[in-house]
N, C-alpha and C positions, 0 to 999 in steps of 0.2 A: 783823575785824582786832583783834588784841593791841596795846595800848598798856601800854608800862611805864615806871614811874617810879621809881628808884634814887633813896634818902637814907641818911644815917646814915655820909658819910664825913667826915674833917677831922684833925687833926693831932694825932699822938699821940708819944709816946717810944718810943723803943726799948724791946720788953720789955712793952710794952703791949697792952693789946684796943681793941676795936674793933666792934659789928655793923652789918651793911648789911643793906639791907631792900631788897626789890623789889616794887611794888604792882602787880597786874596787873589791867585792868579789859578792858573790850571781850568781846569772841569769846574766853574766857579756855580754851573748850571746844578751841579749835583745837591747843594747843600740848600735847605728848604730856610735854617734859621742860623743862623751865630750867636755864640754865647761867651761871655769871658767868666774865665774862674781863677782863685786865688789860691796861694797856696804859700802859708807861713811859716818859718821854722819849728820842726817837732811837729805840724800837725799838718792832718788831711787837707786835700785840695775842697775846697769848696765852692760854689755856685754864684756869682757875683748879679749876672744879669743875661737877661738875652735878647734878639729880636728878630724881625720874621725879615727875610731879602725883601718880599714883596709889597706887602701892606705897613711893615714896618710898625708891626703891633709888639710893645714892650712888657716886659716885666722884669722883677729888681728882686733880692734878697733883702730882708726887712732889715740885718746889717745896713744896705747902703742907702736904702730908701729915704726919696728928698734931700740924699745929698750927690747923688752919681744920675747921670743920663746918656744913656746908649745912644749912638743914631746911627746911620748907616749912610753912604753916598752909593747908591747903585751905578752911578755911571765910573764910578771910578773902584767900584768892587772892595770897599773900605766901608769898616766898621767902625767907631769911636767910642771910647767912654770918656766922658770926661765926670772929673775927681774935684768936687770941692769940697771945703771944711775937713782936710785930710784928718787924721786920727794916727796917733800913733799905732793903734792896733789895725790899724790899713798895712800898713808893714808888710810884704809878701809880694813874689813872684807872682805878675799877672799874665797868665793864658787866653786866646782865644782859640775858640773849635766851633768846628761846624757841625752840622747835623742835618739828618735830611728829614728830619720832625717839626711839625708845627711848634708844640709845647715841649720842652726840658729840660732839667735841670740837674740831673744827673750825669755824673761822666760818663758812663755804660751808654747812654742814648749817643753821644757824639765820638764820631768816627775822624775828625781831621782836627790835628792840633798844631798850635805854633810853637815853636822854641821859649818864650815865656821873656817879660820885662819885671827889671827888680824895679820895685816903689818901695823905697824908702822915706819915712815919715819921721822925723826930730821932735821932741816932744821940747 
């Protein structure tokens, strides 16, 4: 099993950056891609972005699109997104999960999750 651990969120202004990190230890072989999702008060978790361990092929939610960029360090088993032009509607508990999927962006497809970082955005 994958265990992960999400740091690097906390409160920022409007207009701001931001990165998150996600450390993957365990069975880190099992998981094909990582993805992070959000999750704001009152509503559903949603799909933020994801990328492939190997080729490190991305894709984004047209939400973050041109302002968030995923990357990954394989030698150190770490995922990133980093947050710029924050928005206050960036607001929300950020996840990352793993999946043994090429493409997805639903929760159902991913099976390992971390404990989750609050981002907070000041308007």
């Amino acid at each position: 099993q994958v265990q992960l651990a999400e740091s690097g969120g906390g409160l920022v202004q409007a207009g701001g950056s931001l990165r998150l990190s996600c450390a993957a230890s365990g069975r880190t072989f099992s998981s094909t891609s990582m993805g992070w999702f959000r999750q704001a008060p009152g509503k559903e978790r949603e799909f933020v972005s994801r990328i492939s361990w190997s080729v490190g092929r991305t894709y984004y939610a047209d939400s973050v699109k041109g302002r968030f960029t995923i990357s990954r360090d394989n030698t150190k088993n770490t995922v990133y997104l980093q947050m710029n032009s924050l928005k206050p509607e960036d607001t929300a508990v950020y996840y990352c999960a793993g999946t043994r999927r090429w493409q997805a962006e639903r929760e159902y497809e991913y099976d390992t999750w971390g404990q989750g970082t609050q981002v907070t955005v000041s308007s």
